[in-house]
BADOSE-326797 format. One line per field, with one value per residue (C-alpha): residue number from 1; residue in three letters; x, y, z. Coordinates in nm, 4 decimals, decimal comma. Example, Ala and Ser with C-alpha at 12.3 -4.5 7.8 and 13.67 -1.06 7.14 Angstrom:
// residues 2
fivex: (1/2)
sefi: (ALA/SER)
px: (1,2300/1,3670)
py: (-0,4500/-0,1060)
pz: (0,7800/0,7140)
This chain:
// residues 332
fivex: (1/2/3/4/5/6/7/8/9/10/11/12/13/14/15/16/17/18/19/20/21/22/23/24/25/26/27/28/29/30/31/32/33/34/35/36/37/38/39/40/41/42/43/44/45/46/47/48/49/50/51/52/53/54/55/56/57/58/59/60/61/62/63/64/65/66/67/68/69/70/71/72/73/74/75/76/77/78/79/80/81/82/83/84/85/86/87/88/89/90/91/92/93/94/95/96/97/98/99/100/101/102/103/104/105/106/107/108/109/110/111/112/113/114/115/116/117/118/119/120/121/122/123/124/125/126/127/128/129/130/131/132/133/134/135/136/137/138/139/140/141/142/143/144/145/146/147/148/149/150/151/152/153/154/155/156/157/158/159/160/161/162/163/164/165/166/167/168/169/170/171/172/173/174/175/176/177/178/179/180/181/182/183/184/185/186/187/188/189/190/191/192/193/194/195/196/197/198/199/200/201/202/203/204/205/206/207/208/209/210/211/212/213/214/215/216/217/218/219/220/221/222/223/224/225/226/227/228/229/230/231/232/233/234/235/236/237/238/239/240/241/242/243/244/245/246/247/248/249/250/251/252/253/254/255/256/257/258/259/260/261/262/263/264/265/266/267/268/269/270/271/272/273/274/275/276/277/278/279/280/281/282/283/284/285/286/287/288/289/290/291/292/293/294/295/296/297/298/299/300/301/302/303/304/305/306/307/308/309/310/311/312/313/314/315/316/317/318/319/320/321/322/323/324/325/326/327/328/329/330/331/332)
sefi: (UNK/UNK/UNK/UNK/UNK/UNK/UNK/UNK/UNK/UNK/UNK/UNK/UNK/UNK/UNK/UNK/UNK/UNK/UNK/UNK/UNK/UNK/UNK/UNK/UNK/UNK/UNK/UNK/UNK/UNK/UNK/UNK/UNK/UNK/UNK/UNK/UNK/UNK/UNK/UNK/UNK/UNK/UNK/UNK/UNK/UNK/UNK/UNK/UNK/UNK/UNK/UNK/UNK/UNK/UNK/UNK/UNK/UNK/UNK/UNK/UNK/UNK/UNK/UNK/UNK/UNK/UNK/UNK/UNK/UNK/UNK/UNK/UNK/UNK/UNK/UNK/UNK/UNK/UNK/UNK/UNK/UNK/UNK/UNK/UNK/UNK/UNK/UNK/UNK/UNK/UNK/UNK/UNK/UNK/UNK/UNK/UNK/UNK/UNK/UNK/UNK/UNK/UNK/UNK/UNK/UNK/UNK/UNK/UNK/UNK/UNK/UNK/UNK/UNK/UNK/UNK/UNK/UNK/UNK/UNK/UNK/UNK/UNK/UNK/UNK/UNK/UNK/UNK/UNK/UNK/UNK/UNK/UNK/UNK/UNK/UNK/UNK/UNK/UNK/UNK/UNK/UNK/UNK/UNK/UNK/UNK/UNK/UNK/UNK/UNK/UNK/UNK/UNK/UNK/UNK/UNK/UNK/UNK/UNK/UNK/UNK/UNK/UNK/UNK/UNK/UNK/UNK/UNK/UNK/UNK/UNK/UNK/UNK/UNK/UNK/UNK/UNK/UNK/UNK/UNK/UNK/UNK/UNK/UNK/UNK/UNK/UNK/UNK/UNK/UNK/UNK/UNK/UNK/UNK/UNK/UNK/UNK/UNK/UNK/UNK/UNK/UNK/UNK/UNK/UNK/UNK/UNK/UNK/UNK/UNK/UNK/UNK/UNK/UNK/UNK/UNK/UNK/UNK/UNK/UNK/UNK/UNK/UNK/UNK/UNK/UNK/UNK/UNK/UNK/UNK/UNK/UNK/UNK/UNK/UNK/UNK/UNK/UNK/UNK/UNK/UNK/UNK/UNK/UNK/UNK/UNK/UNK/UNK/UNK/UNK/UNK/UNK/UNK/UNK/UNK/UNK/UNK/UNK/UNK/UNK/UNK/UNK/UNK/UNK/UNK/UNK/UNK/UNK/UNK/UNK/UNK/UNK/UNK/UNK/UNK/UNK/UNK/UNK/UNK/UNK/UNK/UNK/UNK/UNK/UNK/UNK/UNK/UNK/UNK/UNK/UNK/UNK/UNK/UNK/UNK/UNK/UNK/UNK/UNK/UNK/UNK/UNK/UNK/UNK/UNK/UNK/UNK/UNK/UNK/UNK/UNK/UNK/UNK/UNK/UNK/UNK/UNK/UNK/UNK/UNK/UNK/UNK/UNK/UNK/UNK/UNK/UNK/UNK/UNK/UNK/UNK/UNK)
px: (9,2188/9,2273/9,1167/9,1301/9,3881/9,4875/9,6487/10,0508/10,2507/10,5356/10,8660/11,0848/11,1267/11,2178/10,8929/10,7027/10,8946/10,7726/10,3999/10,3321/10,2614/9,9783/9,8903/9,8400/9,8138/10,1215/10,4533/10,5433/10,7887/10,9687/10,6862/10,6007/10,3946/10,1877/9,9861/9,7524/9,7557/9,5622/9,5852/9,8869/10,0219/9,9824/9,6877/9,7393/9,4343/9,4266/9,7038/9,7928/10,0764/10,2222/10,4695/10,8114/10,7466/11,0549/11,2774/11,0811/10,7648/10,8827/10,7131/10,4148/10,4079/10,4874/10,1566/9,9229/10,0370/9,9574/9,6264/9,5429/9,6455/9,4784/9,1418/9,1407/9,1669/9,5348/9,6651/9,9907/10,1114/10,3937/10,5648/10,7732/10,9857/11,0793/11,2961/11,6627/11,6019/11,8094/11,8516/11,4972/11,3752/11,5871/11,4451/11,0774/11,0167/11,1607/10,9570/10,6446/10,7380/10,7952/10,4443/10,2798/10,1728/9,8994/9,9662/10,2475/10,5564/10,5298/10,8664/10,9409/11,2517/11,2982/11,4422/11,6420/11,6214/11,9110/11,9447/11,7299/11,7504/11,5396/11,4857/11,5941/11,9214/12,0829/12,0600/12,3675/12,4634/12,5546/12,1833/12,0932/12,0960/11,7633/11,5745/11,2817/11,0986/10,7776/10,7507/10,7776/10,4852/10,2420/10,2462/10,2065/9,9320/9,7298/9,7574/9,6243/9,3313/9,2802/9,4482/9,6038/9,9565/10,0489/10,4446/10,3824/10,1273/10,1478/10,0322/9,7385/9,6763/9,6860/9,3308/9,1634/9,3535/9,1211/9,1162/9,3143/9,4342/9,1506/8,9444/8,9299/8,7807/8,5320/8,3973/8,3336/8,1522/7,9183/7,9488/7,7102/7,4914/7,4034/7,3396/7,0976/6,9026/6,8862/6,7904/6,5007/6,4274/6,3786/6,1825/5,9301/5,8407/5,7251/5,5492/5,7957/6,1181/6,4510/6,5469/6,2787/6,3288/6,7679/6,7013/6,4987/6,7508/7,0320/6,8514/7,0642/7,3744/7,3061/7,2249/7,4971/7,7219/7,5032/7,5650/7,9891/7,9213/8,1253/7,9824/7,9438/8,0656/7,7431/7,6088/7,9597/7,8753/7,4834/7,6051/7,9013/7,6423/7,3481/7,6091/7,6081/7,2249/7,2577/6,9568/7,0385/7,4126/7,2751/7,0623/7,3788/7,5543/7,3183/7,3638/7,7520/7,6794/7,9888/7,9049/7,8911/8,1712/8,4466/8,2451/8,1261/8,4948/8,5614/8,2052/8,3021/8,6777/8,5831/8,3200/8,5051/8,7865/8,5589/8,3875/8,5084/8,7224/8,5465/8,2314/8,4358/8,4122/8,1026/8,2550/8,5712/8,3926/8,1992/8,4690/8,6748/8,3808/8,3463/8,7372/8,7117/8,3799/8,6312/8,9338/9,1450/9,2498/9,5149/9,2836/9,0030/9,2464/9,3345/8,9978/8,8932/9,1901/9,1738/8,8451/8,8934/9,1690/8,8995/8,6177/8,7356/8,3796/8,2511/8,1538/8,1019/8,4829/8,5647/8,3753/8,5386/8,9203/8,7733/8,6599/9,0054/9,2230/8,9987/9,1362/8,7176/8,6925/8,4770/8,3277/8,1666/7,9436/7,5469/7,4095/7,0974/6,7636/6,7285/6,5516/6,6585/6,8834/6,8188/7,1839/7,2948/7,0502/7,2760/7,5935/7,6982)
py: (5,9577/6,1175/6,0652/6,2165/6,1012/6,2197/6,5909/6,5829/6,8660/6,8089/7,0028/6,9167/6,7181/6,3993/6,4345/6,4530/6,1821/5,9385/6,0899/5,8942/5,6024/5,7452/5,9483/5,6988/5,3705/5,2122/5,3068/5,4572/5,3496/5,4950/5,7424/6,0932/6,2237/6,5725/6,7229/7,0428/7,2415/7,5623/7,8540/7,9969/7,6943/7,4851/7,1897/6,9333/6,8161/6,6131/6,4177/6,1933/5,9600/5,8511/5,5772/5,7586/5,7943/5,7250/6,0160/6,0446/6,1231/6,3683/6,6196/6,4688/6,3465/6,6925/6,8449/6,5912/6,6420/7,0034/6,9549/6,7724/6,9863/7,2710/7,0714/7,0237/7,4212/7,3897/7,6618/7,5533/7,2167/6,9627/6,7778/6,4557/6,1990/5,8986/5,7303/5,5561/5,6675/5,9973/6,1571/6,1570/6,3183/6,6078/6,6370/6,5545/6,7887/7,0989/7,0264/6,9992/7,2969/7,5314/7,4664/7,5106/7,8811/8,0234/7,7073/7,8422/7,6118/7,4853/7,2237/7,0872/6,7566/6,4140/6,1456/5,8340/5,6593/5,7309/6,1672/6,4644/6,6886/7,0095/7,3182/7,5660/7,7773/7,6235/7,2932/7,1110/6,9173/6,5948/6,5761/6,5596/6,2421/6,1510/5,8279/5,6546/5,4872/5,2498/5,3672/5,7575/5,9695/6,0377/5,6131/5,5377/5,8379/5,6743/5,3382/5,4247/5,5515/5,2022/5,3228/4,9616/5,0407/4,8164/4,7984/4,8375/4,8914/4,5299/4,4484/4,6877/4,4851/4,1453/4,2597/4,1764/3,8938/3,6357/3,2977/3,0168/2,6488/2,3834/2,6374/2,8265/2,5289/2,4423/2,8092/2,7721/2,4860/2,6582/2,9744/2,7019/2,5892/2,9690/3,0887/2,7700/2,8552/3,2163/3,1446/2,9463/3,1897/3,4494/3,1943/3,0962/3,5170/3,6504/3,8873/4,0485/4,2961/4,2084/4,4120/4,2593/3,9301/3,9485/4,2121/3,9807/3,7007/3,9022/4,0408/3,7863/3,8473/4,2396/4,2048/4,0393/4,2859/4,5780/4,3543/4,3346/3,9555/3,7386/3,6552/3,3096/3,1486/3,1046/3,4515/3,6349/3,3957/3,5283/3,8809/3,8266/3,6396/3,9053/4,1492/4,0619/4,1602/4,5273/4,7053/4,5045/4,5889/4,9264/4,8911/4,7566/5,0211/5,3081/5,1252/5,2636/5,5693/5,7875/5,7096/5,2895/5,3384/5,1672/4,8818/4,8519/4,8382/4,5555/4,3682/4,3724/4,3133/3,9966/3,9096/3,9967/3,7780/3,4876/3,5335/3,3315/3,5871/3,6011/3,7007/3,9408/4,2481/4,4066/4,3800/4,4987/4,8094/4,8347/4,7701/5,0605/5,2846/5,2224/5,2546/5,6080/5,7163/5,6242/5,8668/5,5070/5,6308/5,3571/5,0638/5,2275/5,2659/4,8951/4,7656/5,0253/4,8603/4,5050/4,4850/4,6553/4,3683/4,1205/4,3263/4,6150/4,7067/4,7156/5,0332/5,1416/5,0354/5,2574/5,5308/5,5110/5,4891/5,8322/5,9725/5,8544/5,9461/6,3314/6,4131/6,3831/6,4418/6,2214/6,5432/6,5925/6,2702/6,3003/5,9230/5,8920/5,6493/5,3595/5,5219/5,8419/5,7530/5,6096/5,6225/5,4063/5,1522/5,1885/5,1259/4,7497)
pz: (5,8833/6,2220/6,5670/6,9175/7,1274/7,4593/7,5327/7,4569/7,3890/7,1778/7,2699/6,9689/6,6450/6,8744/7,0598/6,7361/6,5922/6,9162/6,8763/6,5335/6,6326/6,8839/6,5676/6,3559/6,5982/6,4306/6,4076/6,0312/5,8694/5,4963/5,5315/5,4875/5,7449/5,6848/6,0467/6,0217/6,2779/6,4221/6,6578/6,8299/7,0322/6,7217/6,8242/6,6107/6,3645/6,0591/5,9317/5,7045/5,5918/5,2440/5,1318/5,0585/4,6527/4,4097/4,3368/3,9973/4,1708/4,4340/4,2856/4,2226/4,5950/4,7728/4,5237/4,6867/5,0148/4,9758/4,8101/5,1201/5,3585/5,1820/5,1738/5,4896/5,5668/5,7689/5,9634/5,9568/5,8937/6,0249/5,8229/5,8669/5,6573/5,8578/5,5994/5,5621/5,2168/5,3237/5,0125/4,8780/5,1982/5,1866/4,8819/4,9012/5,2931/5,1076/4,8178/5,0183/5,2406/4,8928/4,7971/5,1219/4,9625/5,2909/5,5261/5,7676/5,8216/6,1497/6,1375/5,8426/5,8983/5,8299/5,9987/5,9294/6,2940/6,4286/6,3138/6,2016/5,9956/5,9444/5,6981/5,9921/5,8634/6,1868/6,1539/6,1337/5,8160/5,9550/6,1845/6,5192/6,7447/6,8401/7,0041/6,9489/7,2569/7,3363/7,6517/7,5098/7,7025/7,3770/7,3510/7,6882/7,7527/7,4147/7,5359/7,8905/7,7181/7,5292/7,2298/7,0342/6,8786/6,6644/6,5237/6,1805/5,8500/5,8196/6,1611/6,0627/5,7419/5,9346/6,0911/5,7541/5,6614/5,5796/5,7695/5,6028/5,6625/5,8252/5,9279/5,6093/5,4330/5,7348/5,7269/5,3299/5,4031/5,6535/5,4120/5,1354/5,4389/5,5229/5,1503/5,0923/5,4185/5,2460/5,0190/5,1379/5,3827/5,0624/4,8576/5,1143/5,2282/4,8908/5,0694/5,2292/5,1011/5,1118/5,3642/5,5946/5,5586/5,5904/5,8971/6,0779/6,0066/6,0995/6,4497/6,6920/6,5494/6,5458/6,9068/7,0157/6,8448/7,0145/7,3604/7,2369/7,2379/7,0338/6,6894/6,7064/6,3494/6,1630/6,2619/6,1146/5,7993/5,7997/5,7937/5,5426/5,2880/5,3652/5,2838/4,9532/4,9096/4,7872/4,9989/5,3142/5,2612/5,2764/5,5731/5,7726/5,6415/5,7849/6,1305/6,1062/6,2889/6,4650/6,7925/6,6806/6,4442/6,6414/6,7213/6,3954/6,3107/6,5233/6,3856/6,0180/6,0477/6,2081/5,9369/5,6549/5,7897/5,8310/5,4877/5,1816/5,0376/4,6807/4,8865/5,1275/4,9526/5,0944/5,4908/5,3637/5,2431/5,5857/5,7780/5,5306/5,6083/5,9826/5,9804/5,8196/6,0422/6,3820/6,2316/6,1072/5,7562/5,7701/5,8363/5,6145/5,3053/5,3282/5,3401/5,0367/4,8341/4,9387/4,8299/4,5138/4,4483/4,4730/4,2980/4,1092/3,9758/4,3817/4,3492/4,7260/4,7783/4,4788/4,6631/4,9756/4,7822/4,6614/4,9793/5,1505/4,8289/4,8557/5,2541/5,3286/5,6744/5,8700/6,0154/5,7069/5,7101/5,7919/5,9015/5,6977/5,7478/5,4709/5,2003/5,2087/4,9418/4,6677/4,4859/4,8222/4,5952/4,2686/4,4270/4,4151)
């Protein structure tokens, strides 16, 4: 849900407006946008972004925004609608602001593209002008640093989308091939666990995602079908450490694209988790709810939706050791 990126300071609403996409690594659109933020010069921490809701649910909206925010233990907090839906923002940033209670009002405005408006007793009733650039200094400074931006929360989406046409059908094919060798591979070590026996299988294609090789085909297939094993799910899971997280983003996103989709989703939920570990909220929320569509009883996915849906911050995760917990067992 949040992330470091490099040092800007923000000298107006314009400047914030141009820093959400290096926020957020897309560019939000009909969104509300809340920022914590600490200590005198107002640093900028955890933030999050929500759909505009319908006028109906305004209220309901600003309260979870808050809840967040408080969770989180905000100083002060930012907050931004980036809307053409004018009239609901005026009425959903002031609603948000009024509950705010302890968390001091740092700019409060919304924006339909073109003007701004704020809270401020100054600011005029017909907006100020503002501009939106690419080449803005937060983008280009987050870029530099190998930041990807991408336009939109579809774009973001896209990254999971599984693989269709020709090659759709040849990787279900190869999916079969992989779950009979399994399968065979299970049948003929009785002597040894689970977890042994997919961990061995799985070693080249966990080195050459250690070595930020490309998975060849039938090694993303291995990992999507071994996924599917609860305890060796769970020893690929305890591999998702912070300091791997972003690669292990990259590893499962690929998988769970190549995987038939009724079998994707234990990557999605990896992916979701390795998402959340690196700061992505975005990417982690869609992978939580994606696989949900596909599985609605996968409980890990349900767990994460919780975790994301809670304002958890990734700070608060411990890696553990395979063993060490035994409810990681219970948790198809």
């Amino acid at each position: 849900m949040t992330h470091d990126i490099p040092v800007f300071t923000a000298h107006d609403v314009p400047d914030l407006i141009n820093t959400l996409p290096a926020l957020f690594g897309f560019t939000p659109e009909d969104s509300v946008v809340a920022i914590a933020a600490s200590g005198p010069r107002h640093r900028l921490g955890f933030r999050m972004r929500m759909d505009i809701p319908a006028e109906r649910h305004i209220d309901v909206a600003a309260e979870q925004v808050v809840a967040h925010l408080a969770h989180q233990g905000a100083e002060g907090a930012i907050i931004l609608a980036v809307t053409p839906q004018r009239d609901i923002a005026a009425r959903l940033v002031p609603a948000i602001e009024n509950r705010l209670g302890s968390i001091s009002p740092v700019v409060s405005a919304w924006a339909d593209g073109e003007r701004y408006w704020t809270t401020f007793d100054d600011c005029h009733p017909n907006g100020v002008p503002y501009e939106t650039s690419g080449h803005h200094l937060a983008v280009v400074q987050a870029i530099a640093e190998g930041q990807e931006i991408l336009p939109n929360r579809a774009a973001v989406a896209a990254k999971l989308e599984s693989v269709s046409g020709q090659r759709r059908r040849w990787l279900d094919i190869a999916t079969e091939n992989v779950a009979a060798q399994i399968a065979a591979s299970l049948s003929t070590n009785p002597d040894r666990t689970v977890v042994e026996v997919g961990m061995t299988d799985l070693a080249p294609a966990l080195a050459a995602a250690q070595a930020r090789r490309r998975l060849t085909d039938e090694q993303a297939l291995r990992l999507a079908v071994w996924a599917t094993t609860i305890p060796v799910r769970d020893a690929l899971w305890a591999l998702i450490t912070p300091d791997r997280a972003l690669d292990m983003v990259g590893l499962w996103s690929h998988v769970a694209r190549c995987a038939p989709p009724m079998l994707s989703p234990p990557s999605l939920t990896l992916a979701g988790f390795a998402s959340w570990l690196s700061g992505d909220g975005a990417l982690a929320l869609i992978a939580a709810e994606r696989a949900l569509a596909i599985d609605r009883y996968y409980t890990l996915a349900g767990l994460l939706l919780r975790m994301l849906e809670g304002g958890v911050p990734p700070s608060s995760w411990r890696p553990f050791l395979l063993g060490e917990r035994a409810s990681a067992q219970s948790a198809p």
